[in-house]
N, C-alpha and C positions, 0 to 999 in steps of 0.2 A: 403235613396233612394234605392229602388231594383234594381239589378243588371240585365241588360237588356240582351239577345243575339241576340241581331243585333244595328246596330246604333243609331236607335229610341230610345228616353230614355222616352218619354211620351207625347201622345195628351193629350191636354188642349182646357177647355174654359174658357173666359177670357169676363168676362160679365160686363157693367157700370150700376152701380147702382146709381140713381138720389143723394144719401144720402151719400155714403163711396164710391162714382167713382171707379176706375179698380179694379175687384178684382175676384178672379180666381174662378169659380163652378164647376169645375169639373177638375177633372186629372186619368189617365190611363197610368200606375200602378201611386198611390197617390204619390202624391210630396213627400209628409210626410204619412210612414207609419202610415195606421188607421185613417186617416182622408182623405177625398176627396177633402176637397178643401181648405186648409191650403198650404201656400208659406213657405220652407224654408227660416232663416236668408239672407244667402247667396246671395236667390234669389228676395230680396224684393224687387225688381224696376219690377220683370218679368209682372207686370198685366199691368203697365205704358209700358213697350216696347212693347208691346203683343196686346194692344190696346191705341195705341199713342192720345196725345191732339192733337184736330181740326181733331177727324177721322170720327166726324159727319157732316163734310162737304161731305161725300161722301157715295155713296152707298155700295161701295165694293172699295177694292182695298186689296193690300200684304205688310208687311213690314217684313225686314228681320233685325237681332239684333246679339247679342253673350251673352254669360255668361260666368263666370268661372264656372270650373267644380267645382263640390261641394267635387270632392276625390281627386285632383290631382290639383293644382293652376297653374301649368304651362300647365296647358291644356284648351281649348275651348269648350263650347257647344254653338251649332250654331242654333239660334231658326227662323222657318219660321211661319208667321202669318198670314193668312188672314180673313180680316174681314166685317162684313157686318150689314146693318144697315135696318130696314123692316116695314113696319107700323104695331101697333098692329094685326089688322084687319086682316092681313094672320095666327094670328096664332089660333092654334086649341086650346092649353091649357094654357089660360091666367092667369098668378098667381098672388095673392095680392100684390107682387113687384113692379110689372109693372105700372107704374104709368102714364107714358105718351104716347104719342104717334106715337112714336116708340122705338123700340126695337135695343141695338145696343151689337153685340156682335164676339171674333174672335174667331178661329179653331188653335191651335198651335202647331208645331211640334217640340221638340227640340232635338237635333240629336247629333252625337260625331262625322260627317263625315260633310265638307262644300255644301252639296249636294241640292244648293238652289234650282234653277230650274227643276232638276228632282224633289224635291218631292213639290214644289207650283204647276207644273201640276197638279198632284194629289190634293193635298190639295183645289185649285179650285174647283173642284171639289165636292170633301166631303163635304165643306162647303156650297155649292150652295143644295147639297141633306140633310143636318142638317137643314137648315134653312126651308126649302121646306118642310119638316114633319112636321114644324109647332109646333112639340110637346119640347122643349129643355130638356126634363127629358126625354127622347129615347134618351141614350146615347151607345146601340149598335154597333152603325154605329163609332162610335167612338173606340172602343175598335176593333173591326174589323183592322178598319183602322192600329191600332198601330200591332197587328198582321202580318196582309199584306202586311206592310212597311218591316216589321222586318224579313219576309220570304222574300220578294224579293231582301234584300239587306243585309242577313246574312252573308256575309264576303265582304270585301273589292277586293279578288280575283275574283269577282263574279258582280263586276261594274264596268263598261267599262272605261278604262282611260279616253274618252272623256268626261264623266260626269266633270272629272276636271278642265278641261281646263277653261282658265279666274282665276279661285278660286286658283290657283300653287301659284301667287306672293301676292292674299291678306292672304292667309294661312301662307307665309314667315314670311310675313309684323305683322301678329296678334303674333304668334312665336318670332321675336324678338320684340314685345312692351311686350309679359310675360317675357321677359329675362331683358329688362330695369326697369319692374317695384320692 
């Protein structure tokens, strides 16, 4: 995994494929050096949390998860997801994949900071203008994103303690469940 400098450690997307269900297409910087859409050991449940069962009952909605860190077991990565589901029909570049009729895929962000709500704002967002291109191989807008995240919240001195507030006792609470396990 590359070494991030800011808390963003990688946008992901996290696409259902009719055949081999969740499974990740893309990542920035790659999960796994040299491959773009390869899941670390570690992180094999991340396409099931990322785009959860029964999320095709719905058009959009956010789900938020954790992981262990992949350098550090006593530490958390906090992943925010939102996802969204589209008829083929809106999209401009339909690929042999695609097999039905519709399309269902999520936008993920997984961070080293619990900073859910500030960044699902955004993440809204992005993935309402991902899905809106129509095209899923314009993956620009995506690397942007991890950029933009990573300059606006490059140090911890630099985000407002209220961003924490609510997240103080589940950050405790996650902190001593790595210390029990």
């Amino acid at each position: 995994m590359a070494e991030s400098v800011g808390p963003i450690l990688h946008v992901i997307v996290v696409g259902f494929h009719h055949k081999k269900g969740c499974q990740v297409e893309y990542s920035f910087p790659p999960l796994v050096p040299g491959t773009p859409n390869e899941c670390p050991l570690g992180w094999k449940y991340l396409p099931t949390l990322a785009l959860p069962d029964g999320s095709h009952n719905y058009d959009e909605d956010t789900v938020y998860f954790h992981l262990p860190s992949l350098n550090d077991p006593k530490r958390t990565v906090y992943g925010i997801s939102c996802f969204r589901q589209i008829p083929v029909e809106k999209l401009k570049n339909r690929t042999s994949d695609i097999t039905r009729g519709t399309v269902q895929k999520s936008v993920c962000v997984l961070s080293t900071l619990p900073l859910y709500g500030h960044i699902q704002v955004k993440m809204a967002l992005i993935t309402h203008a991902y899905f809106d291109e129509g095209d899923f191989s314009k993956v620009s807008l995506l690397e942007d994103t991890y950029h933009h995240l990573n300059s606006c919240m490059s140090t911890e001195s630099q985000i407002p303690p209220q961003i924490f507030v609510g997240n103080y006792k589940i950050n405790k609470i996650l902190q001593s469940l790595n210390i029990l396990l």
